[in-house]
Every structure is written in C-alpha cells, then in structure tokens.
TITIVEX-526230 format. One record per residue (C-alpha): z, y, x. Coordinates in steps of 0.5 Angstrom, whole numbers, plus 500, padded with zeros to 3 digits. Each point is the difference from the previous one (the first is absolute). Layout:
> Z,Y,X
...
end
This chain:
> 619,658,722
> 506,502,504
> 503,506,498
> 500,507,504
> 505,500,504
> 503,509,499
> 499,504,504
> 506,500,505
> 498,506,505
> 504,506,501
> 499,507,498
> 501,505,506
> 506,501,504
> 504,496,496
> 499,494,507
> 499,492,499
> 505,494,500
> 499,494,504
> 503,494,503
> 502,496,506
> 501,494,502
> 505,497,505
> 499,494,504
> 506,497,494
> 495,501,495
> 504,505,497
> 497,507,498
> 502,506,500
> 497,507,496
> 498,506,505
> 497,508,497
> 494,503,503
> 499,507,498
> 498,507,504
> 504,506,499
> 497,506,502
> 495,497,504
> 505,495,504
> 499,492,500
> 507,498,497
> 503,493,499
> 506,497,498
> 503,494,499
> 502,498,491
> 504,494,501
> 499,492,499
> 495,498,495
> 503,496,494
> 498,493,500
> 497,497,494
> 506,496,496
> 505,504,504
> 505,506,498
> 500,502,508
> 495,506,503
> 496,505,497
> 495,499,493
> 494,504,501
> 502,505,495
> 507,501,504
> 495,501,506
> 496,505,498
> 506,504,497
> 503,500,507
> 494,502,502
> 499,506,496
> 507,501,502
> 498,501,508
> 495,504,498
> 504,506,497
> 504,500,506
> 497,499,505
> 498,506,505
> 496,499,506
> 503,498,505
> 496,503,505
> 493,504,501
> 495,497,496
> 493,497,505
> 494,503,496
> 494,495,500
> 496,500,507
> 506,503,504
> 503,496,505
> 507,496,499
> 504,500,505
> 506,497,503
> 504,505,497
> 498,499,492
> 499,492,501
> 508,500,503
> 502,505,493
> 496,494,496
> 504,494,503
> 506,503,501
> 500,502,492
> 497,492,499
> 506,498,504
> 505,504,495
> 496,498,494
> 502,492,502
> 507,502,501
> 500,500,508
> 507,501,503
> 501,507,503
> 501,498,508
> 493,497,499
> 497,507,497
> 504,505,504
> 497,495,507
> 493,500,498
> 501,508,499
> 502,502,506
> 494,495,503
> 495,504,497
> 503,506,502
> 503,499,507
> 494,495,503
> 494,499,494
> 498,507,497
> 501,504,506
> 496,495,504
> 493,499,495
> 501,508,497
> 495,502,495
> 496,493,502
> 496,496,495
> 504,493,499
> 493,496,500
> 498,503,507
> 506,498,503
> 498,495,506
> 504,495,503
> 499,503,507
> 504,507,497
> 507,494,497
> 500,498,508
> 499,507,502
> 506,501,496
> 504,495,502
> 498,502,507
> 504,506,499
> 506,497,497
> 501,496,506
> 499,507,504
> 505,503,495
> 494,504,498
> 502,503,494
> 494,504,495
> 502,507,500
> 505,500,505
> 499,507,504
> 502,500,507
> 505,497,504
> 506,505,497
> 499,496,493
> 506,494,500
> 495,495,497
> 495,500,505
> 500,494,505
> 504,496,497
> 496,493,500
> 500,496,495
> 502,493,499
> 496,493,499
> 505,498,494
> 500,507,497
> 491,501,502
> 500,493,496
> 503,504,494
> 496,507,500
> 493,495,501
> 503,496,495
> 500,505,496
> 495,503,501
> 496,494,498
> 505,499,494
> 496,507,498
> 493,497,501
> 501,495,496
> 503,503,494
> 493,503,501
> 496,495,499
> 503,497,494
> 499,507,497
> 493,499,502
> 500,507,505
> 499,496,505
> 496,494,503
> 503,498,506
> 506,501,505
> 499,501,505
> 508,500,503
> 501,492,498
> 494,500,507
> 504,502,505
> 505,497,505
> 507,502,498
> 506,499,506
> 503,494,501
> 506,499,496
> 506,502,503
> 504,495,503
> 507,502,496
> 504,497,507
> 508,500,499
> 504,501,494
> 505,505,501
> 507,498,497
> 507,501,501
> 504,495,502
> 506,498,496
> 505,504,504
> 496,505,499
> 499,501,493
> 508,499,500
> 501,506,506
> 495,504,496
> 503,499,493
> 507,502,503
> 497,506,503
> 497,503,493
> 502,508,501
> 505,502,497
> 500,505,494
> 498,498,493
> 495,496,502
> 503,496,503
> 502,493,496
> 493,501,496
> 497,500,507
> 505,495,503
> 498,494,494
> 492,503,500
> 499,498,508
> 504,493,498
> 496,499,494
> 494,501,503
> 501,496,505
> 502,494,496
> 495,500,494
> 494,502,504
> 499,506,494
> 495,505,502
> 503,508,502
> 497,502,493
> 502,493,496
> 507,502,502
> 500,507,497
> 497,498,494
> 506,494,499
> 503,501,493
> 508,497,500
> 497,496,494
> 496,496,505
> 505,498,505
> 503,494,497
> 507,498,503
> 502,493,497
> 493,497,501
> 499,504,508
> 494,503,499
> 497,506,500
> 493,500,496
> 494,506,501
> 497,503,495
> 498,506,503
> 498,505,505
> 501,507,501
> 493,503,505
> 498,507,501
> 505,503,495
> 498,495,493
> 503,493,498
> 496,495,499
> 499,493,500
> 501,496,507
> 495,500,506
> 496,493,497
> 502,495,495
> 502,495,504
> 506,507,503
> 503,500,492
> 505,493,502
> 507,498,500
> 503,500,507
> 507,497,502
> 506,504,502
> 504,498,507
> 508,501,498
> 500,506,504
> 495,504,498
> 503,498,492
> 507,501,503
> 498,507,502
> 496,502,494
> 506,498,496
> 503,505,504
> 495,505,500
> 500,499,491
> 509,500,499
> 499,507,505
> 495,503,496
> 504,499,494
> 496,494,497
> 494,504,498
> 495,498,494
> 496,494,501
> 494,504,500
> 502,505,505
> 498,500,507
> 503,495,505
> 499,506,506
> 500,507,495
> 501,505,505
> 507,502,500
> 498,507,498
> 494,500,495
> 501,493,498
> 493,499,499
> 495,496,507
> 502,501,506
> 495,504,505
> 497,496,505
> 499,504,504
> 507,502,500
> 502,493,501
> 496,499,506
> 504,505,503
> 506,497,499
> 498,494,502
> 498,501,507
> 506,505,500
> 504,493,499
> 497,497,506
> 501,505,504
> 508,499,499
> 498,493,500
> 497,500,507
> 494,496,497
> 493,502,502
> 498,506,496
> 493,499,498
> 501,494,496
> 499,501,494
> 503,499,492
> 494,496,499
> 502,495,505
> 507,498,496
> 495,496,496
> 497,496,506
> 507,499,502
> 500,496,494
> 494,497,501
> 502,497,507
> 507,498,498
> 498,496,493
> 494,496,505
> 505,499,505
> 504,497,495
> 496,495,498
> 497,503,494
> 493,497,497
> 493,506,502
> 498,500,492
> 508,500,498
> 501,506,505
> 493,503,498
> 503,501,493
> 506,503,502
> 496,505,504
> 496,501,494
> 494,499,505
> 493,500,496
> 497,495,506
> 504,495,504
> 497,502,506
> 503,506,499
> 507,496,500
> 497,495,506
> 502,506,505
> 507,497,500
> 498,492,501
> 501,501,507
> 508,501,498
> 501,494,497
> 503,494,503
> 497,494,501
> 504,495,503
> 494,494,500
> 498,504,503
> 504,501,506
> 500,492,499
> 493,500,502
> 500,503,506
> 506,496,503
> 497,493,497
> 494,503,505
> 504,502,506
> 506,497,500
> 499,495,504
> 504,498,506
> 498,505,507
> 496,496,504
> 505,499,508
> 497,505,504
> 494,497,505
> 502,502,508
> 494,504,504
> 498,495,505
> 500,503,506
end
C-alpha cells in the first residue's frame, strides 16, 4: 500500500508556488498570491537542478516567496469577480510581469506610453473579452488618419498627426503582446489583434551617412568651450567604432584598451539608468581605427589621466552622463558650422561605419559582431557598400565583347 501523500495545500492569503518550463527544459519558480483582492505574480528565480548547486531548492523558493508576499503592495486597483478586466488592468499586470522577469526600461517605459497614448483611451472601460477584430482595424484606422483617442479639437497639438506603418506594427504588435499574456494567464481565449492585416513593413530606403570628409569637417567644427575635446573625440569615436549614442555615454576608461586597439562595450545608459547593452550580441569588443585611438589618447592626457573606472565622456561639469539631449543640441550646432545638413542625426555616425567597414571588404557576420546587431538582416542594409570586384568581372565577361561595325541604312 502507497504511503499518503501530505497535504500540501495552503492556508489562506499565504499565495501558491509553481514552475515553468522553457523550451530549454530549464525550470523556473513563479508565486501566485492575492493581496487585497488583486491577482498577483512574480517570478522566484531558477529552479535547481537535481545533483546541482545552481538555482533555487524549494524551501529556498518558498522562503522567497514569503518574502514577496510581506512587501509587496498592489499595484494597481484590484478586479473584483464579475467585473470587467479591462485594457488598463491587464497593461498594469503585464508590465508588472515584465519587471518581474527583469525586462530592460526602454521595453517598460515603450509599452507604457502605448497603453496611455493609443490603447486605453481607445478601448476605455471595454472588457478585454469583447474587444472584436473589427474594433483593432478601426484603431488602426485612426492611427493612419492621426485619430488620436481622446484628442479634443484641431487646437490639441496631438491631433492629425498620422501614424506610420513601422510605428502601427509596433502599437498592434503590442497590443497583441498584452492579449496573449492573457491567454497565458488564462483571462483569455483568443486574440483577436494576430487576425487583422497589419501595414506592409516599410521599405527602410537609403541610409544616411557621412562621408569621410565629413565626419573630419564635423570633428573639426565641434563648438568651442569645454565641450569641445569631449565633443571632438565623441563624434569620431562614433564614427569609427560603430557604438550606439547611450554605449558612448556609459563608456568607462577601463573599457578602452590602447595596446590591443579595441574598445569593448559593456554597457549602455538608456532613459537615465545604466544597464547592460541592447542584446546580447551588442556586449562585444570592437577595434579602434589610429585616429580615433590617437584622438582619445588625447582626450585622456587632457583629462588629467582619470581613473580606469571613470567615464570616457563625463560631463566637464557634473563629471557624471551626459545629457543627450544636450548633446544633440551640440551636434547639429556643429553641422551647421560645418555646413553639413542639419537633419542628420548622431545616430547616423554609426551607419558611417557601417557603409565604410562594408565597403572595405569586411565580411556581413563579422560586421554584424562589430555593430552588435541581434540579426544579420539588420547588418545586410549595408551589403549594397561592399565591393565585389567579380562582380564587375562578370558584367565585362557578358558585354565586353568587340562592338560590332555600324551597318549603313540602305537607302
């Protein structure tokens, strides 16, 4: 006779424990438990693996979870049974999940302004179970019109202002994200946003790059003041190693090594906080032309040879991150004195990169790694830049041949 298995249900209010697998087949502890009357979950951590020291044991997780329990405060206002969960309570419990797994700010603060901007206004007090794919085309109707939810009249500066088809895809796309966190909660049955026909994606067109030249004029137009060295080797940094605006402004002195030529990214400074770069594929090593090394060695000696752990670009005044806002403003003040196009952007300094390194020959995947890009199709933009002398070759080989003598016009 088997033995009885004990009783392993809860008391009240002290919540449930439970484990998710990953297509990896790695588990992972999440908590489930209602705090006054809102539906509440977060993520443990990993569960441990028998025979292994890694991860959590499920006393550990339970400990935790108690933990989360006593300090944690609802979020938002709980749904009471039978009353309708709407947009707004199903965007406070995914962007709450979304914390829980330790999602990057941008990513938060994006969905965020979303849900304000487009999707709450728009489904109001709706519940999210009768929202219809007829009602997301209508939406997406008034995001081509520049329809805006809530805009009052003509005097409101948002309204009329259409939307485009990259930033539709977004919105829907996260409006779909929102549904299907629902039906994985099992709020929901179906949804209704993955049905409806989405703008094309847009063609990207050309990419905006400085010429050579150009990053030299632009350089040598930085505006003077104190500013001005750290804006000098910033734009020719940039330039030269492909790093995006917030890897630059994170960049640590430690991180840029002179004898090997190489700068490596570790992190990146996005909406006021420091974390790690935009993928995994962006935290990489990247080479330094001479130019841009000579110029930051400069820069360094100027400084008065700061700490390895200091900021390659502290602001000459606060020593801490630079504003971007204020660097942009510097920037285009710099083209201007350069007599270059002012609407380009910082931004494009890192597709001049990506045109030179491909037109020099460099392979896609190895300039992929340079860029950071989590997908080669993101890298391939800049295939149309590299050489290909065969090519050429071919073209010859197909028309090269002798022109034939021109045949006089009988009369």
């Amino acid at each position: 006779m088997s033995a009885t298995k004990p009783n392993r249900r809860r008391s009240r209010h002290t919540g449930s424990l439970y484990t998710r697998a990953d297509s990896q087949g790695r588990e992972t502890y999440y908590g489930h438990w209602r705090t006054d009357g809102q539906q509440i979950k977060r993520r443990i951590g990993l569960k441990r693996p028998t025979g292994t020291r890694e991860g959590l044991t499920r006393k550990q997780a339970e400990d935790e979870l108690r933990r989360l329990i006593a300090e944690t405060k609802p979020a938002c206002r709980p749904v009471a049974d039978g009353e309708a969960l709407t947009i707004a309570d199903l965007g406070r419990l995914y962007i709450d999940e979304l914390k829980s797994e330790g999602r990057k700010k941008a990513t938060v603060v994006a969905v965020t302004s979303i849900l304000g901007v487009w999707l709450e206004p728009f489904f109001a007090g709706q519940d999210i179970g009768t929202i219809t794919d007829i009602q997301v085309e209508e939406l997406i109707r008034n995001m081509k019109g520049g329809t805006r939810p809530g805009a009052r009249q003509k005097g409101d500066r948002r309204y009329g202002r259409a939307v485009g088809p990259k930033s539709i895809r977004n919105y829907i796309g996260c409006l779909s994200a929102l549904l299907n966190f629902a039906i994985r909660e099992k709020l929901l049955t179906t949804n209704v946003a993955g049905r409806v026909k989405l703008p094309p994606k847009p063609d990207d067109g050309e990419v905006h790059f400085l010429r050579l030249d150009e990053v030299f004029a632009l350089v040598d137009a930085a505006q003077p003041g104190e500013y001005q060295r750290l804006d000098r080797a910033l734009y020719l940094t940039a330039a030269t190693t492909g790093l995006r605006q917030g890897e630059l402004v994170a960049l640590r002195w430690r991180n840029v090594d002179f004898p090997a030529l190489r700068i490596r990214v570790r992190e990146n400074y996005v909406l006021g906080e420091v974390g790690t770069p935009k993928s995994k594929r962006s935290t990489r090593s990247v080479p330094m032309a001479d130019e841009a090394a000579g110029e930051l060695e400069r820069y360094y000696k100027a400084s008065g040879e700061p700490q390895d752990d200091a900021l390659v670009f502290a602001d000459p005044f606060t020593g801490r991150y630079l504003n971007k806002a204020a660097i942009l403003r510097r920037y285009r003040r710099a083209l201007k004195a350069a007599k270059l196009d002012e609407s380009r952007r910082f931004h494009d300094l890192r597709h001049t990169f990506g045109t030179q390194m491909a037109a020099s020959g460099v392979p896609i995947r190895t300039l992929q790694e340079f860029m950071g890009h989590r997908d080669i199709e993101t890298t391939q933009r800049y295939a149309d830049y590299a050489p290909n002398a065969n090519e050429a070759a071919y073209v010859n080989r197909a028309f090269g041949c002798e022109r034939p003598a021109a045949v006089e016009a009988v009369a």
